[in-house]
Structures are given as C-alpha cells and as structure tokens.
N, CA, C and O atoms as CSV, one atom per row, in Angstrom:
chain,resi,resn,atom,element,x,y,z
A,1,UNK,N,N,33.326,-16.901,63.301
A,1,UNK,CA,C,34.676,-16.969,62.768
A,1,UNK,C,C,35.515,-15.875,63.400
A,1,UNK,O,O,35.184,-14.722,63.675
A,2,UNK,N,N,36.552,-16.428,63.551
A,2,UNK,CA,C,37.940,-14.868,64.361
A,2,UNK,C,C,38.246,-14.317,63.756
A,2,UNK,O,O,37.338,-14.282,62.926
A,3,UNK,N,N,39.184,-13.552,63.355
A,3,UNK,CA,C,39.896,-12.041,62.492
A,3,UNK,C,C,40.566,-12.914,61.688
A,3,UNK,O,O,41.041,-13.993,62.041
A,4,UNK,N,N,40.602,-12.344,60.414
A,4,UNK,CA,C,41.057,-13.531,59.381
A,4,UNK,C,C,41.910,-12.295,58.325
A,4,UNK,O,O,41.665,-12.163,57.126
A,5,UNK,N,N,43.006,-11.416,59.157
A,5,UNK,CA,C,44.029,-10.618,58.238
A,5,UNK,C,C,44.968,-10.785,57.176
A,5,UNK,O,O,45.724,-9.863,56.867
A,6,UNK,N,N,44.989,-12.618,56.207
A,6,UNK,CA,C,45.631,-13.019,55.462
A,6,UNK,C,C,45.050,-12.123,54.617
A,6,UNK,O,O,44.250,-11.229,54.890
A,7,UNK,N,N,45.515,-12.432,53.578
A,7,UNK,CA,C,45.365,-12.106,51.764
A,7,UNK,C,C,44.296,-12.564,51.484
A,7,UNK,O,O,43.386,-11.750,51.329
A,8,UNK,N,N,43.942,-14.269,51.286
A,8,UNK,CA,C,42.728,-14.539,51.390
A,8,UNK,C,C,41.720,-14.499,51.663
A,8,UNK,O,O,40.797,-14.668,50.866
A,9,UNK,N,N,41.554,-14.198,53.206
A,9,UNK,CA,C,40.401,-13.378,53.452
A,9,UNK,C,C,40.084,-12.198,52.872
A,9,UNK,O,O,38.890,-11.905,52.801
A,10,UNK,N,N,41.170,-11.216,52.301
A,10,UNK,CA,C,40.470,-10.009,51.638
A,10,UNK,C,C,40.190,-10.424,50.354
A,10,UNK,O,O,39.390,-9.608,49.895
A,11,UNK,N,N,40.515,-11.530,49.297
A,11,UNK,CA,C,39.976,-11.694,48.503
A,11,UNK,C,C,38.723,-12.458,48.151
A,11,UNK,O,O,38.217,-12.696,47.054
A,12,UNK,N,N,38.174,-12.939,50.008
A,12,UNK,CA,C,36.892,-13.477,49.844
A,12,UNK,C,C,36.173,-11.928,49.517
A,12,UNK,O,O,35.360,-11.645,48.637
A,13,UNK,N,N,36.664,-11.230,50.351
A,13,UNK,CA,C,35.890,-9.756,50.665
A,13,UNK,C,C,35.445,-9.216,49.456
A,13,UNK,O,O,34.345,-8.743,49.170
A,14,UNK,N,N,36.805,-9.400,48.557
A,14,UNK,CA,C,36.698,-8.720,47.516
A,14,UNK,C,C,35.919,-9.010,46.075
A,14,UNK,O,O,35.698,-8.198,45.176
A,15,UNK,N,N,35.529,-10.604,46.144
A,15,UNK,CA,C,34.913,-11.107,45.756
A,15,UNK,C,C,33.295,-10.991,45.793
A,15,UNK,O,O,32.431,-11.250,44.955
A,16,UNK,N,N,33.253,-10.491,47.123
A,16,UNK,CA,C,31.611,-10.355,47.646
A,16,UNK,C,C,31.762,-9.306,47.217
A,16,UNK,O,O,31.067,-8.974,46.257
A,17,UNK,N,N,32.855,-8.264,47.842
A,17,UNK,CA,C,32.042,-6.787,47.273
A,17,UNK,C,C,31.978,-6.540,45.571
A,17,UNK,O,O,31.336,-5.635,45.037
A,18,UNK,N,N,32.748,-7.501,44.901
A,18,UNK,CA,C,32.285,-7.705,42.990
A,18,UNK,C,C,31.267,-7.968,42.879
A,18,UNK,O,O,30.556,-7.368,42.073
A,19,UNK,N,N,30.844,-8.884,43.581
A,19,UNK,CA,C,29.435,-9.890,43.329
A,19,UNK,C,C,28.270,-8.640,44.044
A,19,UNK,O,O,27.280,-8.490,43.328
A,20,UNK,N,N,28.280,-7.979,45.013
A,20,UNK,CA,C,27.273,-6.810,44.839
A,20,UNK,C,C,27.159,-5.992,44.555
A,20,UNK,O,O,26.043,-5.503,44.381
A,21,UNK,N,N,28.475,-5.259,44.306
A,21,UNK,CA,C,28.827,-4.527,42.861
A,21,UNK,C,C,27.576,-4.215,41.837
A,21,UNK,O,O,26.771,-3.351,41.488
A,22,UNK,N,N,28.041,-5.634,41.607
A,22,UNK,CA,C,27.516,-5.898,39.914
A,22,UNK,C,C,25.966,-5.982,40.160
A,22,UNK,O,O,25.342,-5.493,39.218
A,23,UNK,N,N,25.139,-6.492,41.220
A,23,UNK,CA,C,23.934,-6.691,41.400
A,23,UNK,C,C,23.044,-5.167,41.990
A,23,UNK,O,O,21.821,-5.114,42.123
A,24,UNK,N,N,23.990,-4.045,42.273
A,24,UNK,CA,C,23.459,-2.982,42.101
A,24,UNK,C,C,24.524,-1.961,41.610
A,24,UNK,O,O,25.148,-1.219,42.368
A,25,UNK,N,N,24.648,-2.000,40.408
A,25,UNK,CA,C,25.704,-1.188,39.829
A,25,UNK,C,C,25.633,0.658,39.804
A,25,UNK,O,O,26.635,1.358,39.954
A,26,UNK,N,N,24.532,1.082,39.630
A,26,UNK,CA,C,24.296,2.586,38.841
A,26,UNK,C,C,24.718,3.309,40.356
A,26,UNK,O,O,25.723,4.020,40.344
A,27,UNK,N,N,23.890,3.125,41.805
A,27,UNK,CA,C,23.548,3.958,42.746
A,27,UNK,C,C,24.357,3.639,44.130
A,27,UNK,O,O,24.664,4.381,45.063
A,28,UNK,N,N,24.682,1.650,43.805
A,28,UNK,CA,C,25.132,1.243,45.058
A,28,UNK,C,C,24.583,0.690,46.233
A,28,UNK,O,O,23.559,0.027,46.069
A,29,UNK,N,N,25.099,0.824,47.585
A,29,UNK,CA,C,24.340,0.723,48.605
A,29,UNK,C,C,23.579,1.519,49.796
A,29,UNK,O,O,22.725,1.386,50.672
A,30,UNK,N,N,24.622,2.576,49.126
A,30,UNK,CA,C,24.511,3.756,50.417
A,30,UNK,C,C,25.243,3.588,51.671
A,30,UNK,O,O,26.072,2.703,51.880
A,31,UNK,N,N,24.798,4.703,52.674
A,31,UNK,CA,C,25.000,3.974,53.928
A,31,UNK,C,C,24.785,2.803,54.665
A,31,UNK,O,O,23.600,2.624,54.947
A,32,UNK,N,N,25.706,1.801,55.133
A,32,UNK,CA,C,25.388,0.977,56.178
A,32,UNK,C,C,25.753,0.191,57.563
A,32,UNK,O,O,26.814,0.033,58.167
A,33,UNK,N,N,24.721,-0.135,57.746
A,33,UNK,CA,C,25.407,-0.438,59.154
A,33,UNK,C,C,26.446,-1.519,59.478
A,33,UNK,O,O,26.393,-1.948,58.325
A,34,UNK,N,N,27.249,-2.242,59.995
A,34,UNK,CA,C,28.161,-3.005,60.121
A,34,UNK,C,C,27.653,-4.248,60.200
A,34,UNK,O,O,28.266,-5.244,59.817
A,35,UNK,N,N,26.370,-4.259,60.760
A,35,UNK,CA,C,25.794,-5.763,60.368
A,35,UNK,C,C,25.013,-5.612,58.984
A,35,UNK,O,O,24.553,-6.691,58.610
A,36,UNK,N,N,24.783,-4.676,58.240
A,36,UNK,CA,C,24.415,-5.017,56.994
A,36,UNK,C,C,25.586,-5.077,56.097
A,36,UNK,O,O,25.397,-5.536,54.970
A,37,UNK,N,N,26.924,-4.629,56.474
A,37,UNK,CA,C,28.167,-4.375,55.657
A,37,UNK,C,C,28.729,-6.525,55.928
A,37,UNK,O,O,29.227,-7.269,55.083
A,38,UNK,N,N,28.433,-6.775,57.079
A,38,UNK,CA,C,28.952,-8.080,57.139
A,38,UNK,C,C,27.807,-8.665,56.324
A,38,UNK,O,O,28.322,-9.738,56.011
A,39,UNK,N,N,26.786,-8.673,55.860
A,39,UNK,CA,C,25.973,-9.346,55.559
A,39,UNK,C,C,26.250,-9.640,54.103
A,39,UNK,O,O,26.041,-10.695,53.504
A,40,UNK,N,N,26.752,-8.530,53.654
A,40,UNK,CA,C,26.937,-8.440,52.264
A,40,UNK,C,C,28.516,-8.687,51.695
A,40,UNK,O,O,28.737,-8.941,50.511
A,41,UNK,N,N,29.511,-8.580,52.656
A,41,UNK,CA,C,30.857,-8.979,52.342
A,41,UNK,C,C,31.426,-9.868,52.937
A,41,UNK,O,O,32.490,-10.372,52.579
A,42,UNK,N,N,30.440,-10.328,54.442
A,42,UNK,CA,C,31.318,-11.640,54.792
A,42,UNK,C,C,31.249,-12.964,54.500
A,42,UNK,O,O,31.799,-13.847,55.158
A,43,UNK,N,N,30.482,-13.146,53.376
A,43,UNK,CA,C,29.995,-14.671,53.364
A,43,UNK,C,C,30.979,-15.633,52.601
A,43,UNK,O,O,31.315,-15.544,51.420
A,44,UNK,N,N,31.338,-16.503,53.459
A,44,UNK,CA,C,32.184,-17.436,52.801
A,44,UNK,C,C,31.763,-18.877,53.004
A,44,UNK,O,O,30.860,-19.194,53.777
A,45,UNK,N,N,32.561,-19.860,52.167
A,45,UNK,CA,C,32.254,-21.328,52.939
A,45,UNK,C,C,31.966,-21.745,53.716
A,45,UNK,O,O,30.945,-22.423,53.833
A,46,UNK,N,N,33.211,-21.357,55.011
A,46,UNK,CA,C,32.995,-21.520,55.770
A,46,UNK,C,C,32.015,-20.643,57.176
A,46,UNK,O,O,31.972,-20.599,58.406
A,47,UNK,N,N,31.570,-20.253,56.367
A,47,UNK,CA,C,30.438,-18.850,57.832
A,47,UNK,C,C,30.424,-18.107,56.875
A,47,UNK,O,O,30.562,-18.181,55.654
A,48,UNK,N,N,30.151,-17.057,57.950
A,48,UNK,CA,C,30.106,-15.678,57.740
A,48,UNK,C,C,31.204,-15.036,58.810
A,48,UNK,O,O,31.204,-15.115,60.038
A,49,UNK,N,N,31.982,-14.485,58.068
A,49,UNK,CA,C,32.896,-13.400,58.420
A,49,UNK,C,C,32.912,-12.036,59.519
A,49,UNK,O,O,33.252,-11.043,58.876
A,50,UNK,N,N,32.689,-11.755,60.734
A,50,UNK,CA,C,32.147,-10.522,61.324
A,50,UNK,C,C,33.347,-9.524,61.462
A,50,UNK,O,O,33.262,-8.470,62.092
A,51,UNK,N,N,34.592,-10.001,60.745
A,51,UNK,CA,C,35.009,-8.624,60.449
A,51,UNK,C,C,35.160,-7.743,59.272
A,51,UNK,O,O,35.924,-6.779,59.235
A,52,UNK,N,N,34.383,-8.132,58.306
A,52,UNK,CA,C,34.081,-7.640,57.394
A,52,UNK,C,C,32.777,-6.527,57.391
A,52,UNK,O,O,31.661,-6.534,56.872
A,53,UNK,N,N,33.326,-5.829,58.021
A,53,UNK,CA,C,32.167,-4.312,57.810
A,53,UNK,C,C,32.796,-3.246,56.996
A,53,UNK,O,O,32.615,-2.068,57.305
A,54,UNK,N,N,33.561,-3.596,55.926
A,54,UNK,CA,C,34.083,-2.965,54.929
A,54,UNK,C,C,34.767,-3.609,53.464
A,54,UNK,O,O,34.749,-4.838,53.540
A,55,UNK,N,N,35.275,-3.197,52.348
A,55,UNK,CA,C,35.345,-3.829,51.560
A,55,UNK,C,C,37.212,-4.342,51.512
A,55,UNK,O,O,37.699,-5.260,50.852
A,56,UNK,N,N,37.744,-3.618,52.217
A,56,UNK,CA,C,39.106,-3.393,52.340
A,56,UNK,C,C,39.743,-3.083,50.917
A,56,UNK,O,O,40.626,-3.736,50.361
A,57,UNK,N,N,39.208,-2.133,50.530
A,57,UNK,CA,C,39.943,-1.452,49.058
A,57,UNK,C,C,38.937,-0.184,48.997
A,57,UNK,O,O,37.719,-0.006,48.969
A,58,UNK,N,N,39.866,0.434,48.992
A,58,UNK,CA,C,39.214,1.962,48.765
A,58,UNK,C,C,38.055,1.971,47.573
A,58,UNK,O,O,36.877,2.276,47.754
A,59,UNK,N,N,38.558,1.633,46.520
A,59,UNK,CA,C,38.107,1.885,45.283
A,59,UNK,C,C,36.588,1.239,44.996
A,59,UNK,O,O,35.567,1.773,44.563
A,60,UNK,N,N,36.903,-0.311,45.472
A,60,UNK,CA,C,35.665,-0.850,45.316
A,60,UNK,C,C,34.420,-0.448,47.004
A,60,UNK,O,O,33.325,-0.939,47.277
A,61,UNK,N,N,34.838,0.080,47.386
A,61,UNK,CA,C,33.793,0.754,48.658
A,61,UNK,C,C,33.208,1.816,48.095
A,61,UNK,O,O,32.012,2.026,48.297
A,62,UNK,N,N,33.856,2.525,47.418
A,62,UNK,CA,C,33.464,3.678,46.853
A,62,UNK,C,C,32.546,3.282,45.706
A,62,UNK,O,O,31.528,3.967,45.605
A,63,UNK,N,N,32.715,2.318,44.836
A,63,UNK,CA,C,31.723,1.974,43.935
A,63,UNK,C,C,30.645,0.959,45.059
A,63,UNK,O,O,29.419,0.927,44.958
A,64,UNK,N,N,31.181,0.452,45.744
A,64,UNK,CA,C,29.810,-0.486,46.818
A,64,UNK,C,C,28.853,0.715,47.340
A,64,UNK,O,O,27.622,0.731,47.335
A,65,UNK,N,N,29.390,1.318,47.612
A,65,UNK,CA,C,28.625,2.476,48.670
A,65,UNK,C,C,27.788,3.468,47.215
A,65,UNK,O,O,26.614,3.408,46.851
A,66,UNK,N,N,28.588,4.066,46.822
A,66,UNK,CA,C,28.081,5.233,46.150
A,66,UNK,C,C,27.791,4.191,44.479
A,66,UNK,O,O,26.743,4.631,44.005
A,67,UNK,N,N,28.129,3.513,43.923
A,67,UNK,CA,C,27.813,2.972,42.653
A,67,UNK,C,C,28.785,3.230,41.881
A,67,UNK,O,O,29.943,3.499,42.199
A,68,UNK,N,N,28.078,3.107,40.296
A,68,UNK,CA,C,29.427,3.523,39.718
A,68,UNK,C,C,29.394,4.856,39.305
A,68,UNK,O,O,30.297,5.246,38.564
A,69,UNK,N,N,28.403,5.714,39.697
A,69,UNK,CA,C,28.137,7.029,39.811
A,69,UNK,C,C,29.295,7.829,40.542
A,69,UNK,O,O,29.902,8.825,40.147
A,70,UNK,N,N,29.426,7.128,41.697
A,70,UNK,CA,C,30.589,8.138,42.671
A,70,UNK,C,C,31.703,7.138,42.001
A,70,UNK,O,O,32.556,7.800,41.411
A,71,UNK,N,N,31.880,6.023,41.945
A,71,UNK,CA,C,33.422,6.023,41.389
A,71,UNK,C,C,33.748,6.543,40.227
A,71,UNK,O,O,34.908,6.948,40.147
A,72,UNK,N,N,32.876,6.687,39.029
A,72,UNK,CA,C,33.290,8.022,38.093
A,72,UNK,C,C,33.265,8.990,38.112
A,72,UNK,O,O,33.241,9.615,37.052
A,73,UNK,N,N,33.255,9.887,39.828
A,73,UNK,CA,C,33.429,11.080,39.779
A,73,UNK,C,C,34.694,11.330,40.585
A,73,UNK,O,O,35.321,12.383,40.696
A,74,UNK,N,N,35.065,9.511,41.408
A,74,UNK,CA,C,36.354,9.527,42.120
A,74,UNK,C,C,37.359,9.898,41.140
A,74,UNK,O,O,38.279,10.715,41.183
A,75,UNK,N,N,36.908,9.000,40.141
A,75,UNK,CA,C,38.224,8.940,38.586
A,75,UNK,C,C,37.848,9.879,38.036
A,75,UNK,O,O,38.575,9.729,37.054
A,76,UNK,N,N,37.323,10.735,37.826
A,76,UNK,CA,C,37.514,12.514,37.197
A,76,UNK,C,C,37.977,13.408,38.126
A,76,UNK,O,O,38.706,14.286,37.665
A,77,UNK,N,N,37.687,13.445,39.709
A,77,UNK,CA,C,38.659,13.969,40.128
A,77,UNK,C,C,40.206,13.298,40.137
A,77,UNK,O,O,41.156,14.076,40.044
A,78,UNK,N,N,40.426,12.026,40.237
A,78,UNK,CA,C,41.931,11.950,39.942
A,78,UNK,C,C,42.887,12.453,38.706
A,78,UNK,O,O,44.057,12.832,38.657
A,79,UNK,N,N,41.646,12.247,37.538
A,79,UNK,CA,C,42.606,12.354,36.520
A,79,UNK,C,C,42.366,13.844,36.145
A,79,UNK,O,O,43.101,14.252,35.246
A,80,UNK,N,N,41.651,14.562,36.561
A,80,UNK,CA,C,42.061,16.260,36.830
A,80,UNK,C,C,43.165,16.665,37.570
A,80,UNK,O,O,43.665,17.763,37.325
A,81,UNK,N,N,43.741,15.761,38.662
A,81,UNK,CA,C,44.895,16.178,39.506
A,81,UNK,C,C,45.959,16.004,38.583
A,81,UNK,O,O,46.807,16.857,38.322
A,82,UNK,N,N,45.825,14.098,37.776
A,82,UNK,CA,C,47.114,14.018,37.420
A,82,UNK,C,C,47.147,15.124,36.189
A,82,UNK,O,O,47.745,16.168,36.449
A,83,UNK,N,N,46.539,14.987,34.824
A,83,UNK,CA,C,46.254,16.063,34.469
A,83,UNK,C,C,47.000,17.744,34.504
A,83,UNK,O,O,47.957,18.261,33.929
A,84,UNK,N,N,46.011,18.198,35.471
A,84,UNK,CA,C,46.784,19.332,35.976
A,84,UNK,C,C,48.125,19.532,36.532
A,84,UNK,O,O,48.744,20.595,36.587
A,85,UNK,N,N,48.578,18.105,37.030
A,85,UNK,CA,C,49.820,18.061,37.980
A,85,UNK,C,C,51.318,17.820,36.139
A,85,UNK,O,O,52.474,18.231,36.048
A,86,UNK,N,N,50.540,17.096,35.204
A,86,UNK,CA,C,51.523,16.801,34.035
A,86,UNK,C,C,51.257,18.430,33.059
A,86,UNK,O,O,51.600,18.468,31.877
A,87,UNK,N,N,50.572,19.766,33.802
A,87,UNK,CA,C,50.785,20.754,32.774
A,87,UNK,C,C,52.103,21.432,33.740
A,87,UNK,O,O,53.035,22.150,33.378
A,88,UNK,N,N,51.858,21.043,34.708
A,88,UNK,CA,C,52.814,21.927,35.590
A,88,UNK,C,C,54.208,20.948,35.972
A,88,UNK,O,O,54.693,21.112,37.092
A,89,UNK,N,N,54.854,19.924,35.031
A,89,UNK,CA,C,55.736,18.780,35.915
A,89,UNK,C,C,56.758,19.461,36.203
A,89,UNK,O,O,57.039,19.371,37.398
A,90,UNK,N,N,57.436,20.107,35.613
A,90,UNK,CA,C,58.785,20.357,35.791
A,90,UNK,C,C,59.025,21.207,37.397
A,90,UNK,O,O,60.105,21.588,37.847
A,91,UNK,N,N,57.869,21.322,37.944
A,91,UNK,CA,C,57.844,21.983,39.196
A,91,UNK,C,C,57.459,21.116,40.115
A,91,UNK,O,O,56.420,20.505,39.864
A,92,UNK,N,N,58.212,20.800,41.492
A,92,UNK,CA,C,58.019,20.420,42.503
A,92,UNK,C,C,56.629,20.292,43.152
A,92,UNK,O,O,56.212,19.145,43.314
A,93,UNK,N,N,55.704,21.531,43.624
A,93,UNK,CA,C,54.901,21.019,43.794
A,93,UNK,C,C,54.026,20.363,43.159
A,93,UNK,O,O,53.290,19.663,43.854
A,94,UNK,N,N,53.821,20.359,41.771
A,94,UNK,CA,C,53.102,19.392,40.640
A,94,UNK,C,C,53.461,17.794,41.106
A,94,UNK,O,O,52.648,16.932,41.438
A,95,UNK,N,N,54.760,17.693,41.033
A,95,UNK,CA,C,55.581,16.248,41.288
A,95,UNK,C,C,54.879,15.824,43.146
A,95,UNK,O,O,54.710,14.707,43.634
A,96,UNK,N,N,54.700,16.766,43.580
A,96,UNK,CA,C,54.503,16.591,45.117
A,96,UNK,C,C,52.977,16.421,45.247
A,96,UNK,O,O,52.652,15.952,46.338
A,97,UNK,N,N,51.988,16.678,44.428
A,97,UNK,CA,C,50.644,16.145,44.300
A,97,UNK,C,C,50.549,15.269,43.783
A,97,UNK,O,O,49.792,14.455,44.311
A,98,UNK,N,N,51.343,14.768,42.202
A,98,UNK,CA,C,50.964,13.217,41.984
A,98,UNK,C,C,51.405,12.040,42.856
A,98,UNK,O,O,50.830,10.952,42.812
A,99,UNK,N,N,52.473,12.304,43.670
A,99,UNK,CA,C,53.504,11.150,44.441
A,99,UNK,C,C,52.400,11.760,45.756
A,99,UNK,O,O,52.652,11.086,46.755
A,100,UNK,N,N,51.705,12.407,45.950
A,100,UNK,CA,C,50.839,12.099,47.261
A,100,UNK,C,C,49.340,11.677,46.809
A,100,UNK,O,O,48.742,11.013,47.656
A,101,UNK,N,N,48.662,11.945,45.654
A,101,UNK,CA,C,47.564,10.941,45.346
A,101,UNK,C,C,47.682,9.847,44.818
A,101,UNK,O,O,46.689,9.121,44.769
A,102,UNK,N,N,49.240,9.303,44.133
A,102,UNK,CA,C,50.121,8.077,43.861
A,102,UNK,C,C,49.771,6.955,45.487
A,102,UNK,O,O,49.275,5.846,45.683
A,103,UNK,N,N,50.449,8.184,46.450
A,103,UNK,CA,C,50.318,7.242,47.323
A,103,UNK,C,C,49.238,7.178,48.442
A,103,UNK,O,O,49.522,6.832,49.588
A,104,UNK,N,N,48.084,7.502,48.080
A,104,UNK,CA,C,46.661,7.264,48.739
A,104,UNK,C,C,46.466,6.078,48.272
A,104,UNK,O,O,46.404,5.074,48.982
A,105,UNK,N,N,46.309,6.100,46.547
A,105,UNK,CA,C,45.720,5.062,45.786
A,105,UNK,C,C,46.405,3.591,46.554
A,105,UNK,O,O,45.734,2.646,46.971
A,106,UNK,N,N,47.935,3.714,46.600
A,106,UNK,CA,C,48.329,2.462,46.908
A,106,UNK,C,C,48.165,1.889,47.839
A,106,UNK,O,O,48.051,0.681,48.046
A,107,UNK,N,N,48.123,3.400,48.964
A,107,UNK,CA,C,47.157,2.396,50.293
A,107,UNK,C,C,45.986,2.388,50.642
A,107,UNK,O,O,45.546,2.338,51.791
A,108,UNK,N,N,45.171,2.461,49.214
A,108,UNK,CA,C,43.791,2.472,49.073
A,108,UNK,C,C,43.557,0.396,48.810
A,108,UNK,O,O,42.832,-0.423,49.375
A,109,UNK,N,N,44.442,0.299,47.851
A,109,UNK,CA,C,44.694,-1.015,47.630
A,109,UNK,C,C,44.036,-2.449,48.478
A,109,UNK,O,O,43.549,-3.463,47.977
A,110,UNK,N,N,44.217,-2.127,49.808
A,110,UNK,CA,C,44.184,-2.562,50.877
A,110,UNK,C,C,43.096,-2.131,52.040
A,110,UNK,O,O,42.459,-2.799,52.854
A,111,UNK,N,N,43.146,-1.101,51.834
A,111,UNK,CA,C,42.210,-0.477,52.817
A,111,UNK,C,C,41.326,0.144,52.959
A,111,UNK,O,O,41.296,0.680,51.851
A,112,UNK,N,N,40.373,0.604,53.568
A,112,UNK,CA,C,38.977,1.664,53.353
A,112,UNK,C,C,39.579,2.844,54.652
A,112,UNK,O,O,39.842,2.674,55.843
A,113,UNK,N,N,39.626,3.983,53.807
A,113,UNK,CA,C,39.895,4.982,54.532
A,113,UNK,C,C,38.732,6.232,55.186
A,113,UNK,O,O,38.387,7.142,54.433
A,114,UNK,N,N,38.312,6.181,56.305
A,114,UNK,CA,C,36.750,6.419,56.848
A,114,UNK,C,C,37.154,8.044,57.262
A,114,UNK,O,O,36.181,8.795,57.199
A,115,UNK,N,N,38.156,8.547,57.583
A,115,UNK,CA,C,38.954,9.646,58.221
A,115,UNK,C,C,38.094,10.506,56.789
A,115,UNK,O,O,38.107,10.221,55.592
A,116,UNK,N,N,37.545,11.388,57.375
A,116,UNK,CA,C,37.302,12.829,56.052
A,116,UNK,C,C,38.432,13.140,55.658
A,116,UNK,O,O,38.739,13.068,54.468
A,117,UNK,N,N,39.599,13.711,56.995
A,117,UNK,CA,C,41.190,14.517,56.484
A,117,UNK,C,C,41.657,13.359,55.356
A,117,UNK,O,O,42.518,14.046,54.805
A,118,UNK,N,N,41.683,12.350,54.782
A,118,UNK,CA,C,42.463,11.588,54.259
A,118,UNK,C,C,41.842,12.002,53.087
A,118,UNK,O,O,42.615,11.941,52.131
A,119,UNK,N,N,40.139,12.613,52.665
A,119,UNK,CA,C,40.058,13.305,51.103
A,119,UNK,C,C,40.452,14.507,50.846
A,119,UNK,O,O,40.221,15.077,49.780
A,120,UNK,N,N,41.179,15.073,51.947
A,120,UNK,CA,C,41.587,16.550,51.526
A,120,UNK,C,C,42.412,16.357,50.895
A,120,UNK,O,O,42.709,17.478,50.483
A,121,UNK,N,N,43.414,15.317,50.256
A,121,UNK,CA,C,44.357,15.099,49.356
A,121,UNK,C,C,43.618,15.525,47.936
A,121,UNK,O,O,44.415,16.092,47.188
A,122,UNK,N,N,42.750,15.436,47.576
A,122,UNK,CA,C,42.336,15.802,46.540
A,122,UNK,C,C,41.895,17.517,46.233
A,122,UNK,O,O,42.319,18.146,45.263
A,123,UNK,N,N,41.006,18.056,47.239
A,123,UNK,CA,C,40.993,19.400,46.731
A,123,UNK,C,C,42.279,20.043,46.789
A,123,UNK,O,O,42.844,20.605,45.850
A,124,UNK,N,N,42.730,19.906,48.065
A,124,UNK,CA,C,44.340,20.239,48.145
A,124,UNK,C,C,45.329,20.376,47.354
A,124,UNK,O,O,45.930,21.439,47.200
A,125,UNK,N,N,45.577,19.374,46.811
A,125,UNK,CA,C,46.339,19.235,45.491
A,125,UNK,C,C,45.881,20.137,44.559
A,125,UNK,O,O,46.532,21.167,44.380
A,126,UNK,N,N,44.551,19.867,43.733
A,126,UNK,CA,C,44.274,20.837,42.922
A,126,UNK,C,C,44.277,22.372,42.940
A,126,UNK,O,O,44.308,23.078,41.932
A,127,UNK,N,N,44.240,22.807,44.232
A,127,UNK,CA,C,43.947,24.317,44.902
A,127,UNK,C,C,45.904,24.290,44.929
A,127,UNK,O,O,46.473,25.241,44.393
A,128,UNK,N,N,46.224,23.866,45.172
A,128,UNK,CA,C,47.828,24.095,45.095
A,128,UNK,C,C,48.569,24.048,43.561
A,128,UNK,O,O,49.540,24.720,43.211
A,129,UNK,N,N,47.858,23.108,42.798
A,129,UNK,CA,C,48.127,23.300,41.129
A,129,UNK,C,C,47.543,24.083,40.447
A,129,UNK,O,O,47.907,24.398,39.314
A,130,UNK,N,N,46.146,24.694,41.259
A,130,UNK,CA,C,45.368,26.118,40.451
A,130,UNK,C,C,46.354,27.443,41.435
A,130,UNK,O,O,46.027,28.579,41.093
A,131,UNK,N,N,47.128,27.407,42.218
A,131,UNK,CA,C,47.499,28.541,42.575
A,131,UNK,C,C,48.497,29.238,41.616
A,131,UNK,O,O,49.263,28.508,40.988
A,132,UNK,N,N,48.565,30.595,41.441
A,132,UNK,CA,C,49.202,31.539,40.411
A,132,UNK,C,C,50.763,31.053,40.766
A,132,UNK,O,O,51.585,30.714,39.914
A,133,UNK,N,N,50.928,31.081,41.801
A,133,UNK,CA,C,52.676,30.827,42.108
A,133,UNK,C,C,53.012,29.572,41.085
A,133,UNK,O,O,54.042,29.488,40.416
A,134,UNK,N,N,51.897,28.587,41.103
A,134,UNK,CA,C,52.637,27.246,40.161
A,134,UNK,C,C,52.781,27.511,38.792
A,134,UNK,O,O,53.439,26.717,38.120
A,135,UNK,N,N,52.119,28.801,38.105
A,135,UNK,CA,C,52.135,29.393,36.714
A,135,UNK,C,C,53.106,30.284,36.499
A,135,UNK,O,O,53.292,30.704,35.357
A,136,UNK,N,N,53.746,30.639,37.381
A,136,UNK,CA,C,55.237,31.491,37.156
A,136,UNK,C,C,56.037,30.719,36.851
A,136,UNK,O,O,57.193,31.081,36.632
C-alpha cells in the first residue's frame, strides 16, 4: 500500500494502536523496530500499511510504548505544570508555560514527536515556575 496521509488512515492507526493498547495495558510494548511498529498499527482491510511505524498521536504512543504506567506519569507531569503555572497566573511567564505545553499537546494530537528537545518543554517550564523571580 502507498502513503495514505488522510484522516482515515490515522484513524485506522489509531484504532490498532487502541486495540494493542488494551491487549497489553500495565507495561506496553517497549522499544520497536519499524517492522514490528507496522505490524502492530498497520493492519487494515485492505493490507497492511508500511507507513505506519508510529501511532501518530503523541499520547497514545506513549501509552503503546511505555503502558499506562508512563502515560500516568506523562499526566502528573502535565498537571504539575498546569497546576504550578494556575498558582503563579497573573504572571506572564506562568501564562507562557501553559500556552507552550497547551501547544505541544495539540500537536501531539496528530503526531509522534521522536526529537528529545521537544520534552524539554516540560522540565523547563517547571524549573521556570519553581524559579524565585516567579514568587516575587
């Protein structure tokens, strides 16, 4: 099958990556290779899919890969940012960490982000809402 960048195709994707999800929930999959990542997210009616070596949503890769172990530690670090970012709102940089992990999430939506620099949004933020300057 060729590159299939509609909508539909990511909701075959997204469908497979529910359906193995759920069949190893606690731990996940771990690492894998791109022919075991197509194996497990490209299957559709019609074939199998070979550009599917990812889940194309942040959120559910993170529970495919790591379980639901690492996605409840994705969602405790978020809601420590927002959190921390709603003791400090009335200040700019508070407002400037939720509207930048606001907008990871949304283009998490869509996509699997493989870049390490793209999780420094998270300590970052917090190390900028634990700094003394944001408590003055």
């Amino acid at each position: 099958m060729g590159k299939d960048m509609t909508f539909t195709g990511r909701l075959n994707i997204w469908d497979n990556a529910l359906r193995v999800i759920t069949a190893n929930p606690i731990l996940g999959y771990g690492v894998l290779t791109n022919d075991a990542m197509v194996g497990y997210l490209g299957s559709s009616s019609s074939g199998v899919w070979v550009g599917a070596t990812h889940c194309h949503d942040q959120i559910l890769q993170v529970a495919f890969q790591g379980g639901l172990v690492a996605l409840a530690l994705l969602l405790v670090i978020i809601a420590l940012i927002i959190k921390k970012s709603l003791e400090y709102w009335p200040k700019k940089v508070a407002q400037i960490a939720v509207y930048a992990v606001s907008a990871y999430l949304i283009m998490c939506t869509t996509e699997v982000f493989t870049f390490p620099v793209m999780f420094l949004i998270f300590p970052l933020s917090y190390y900028v809402l634990s700094d003394q300057t944001v408590k003055e």
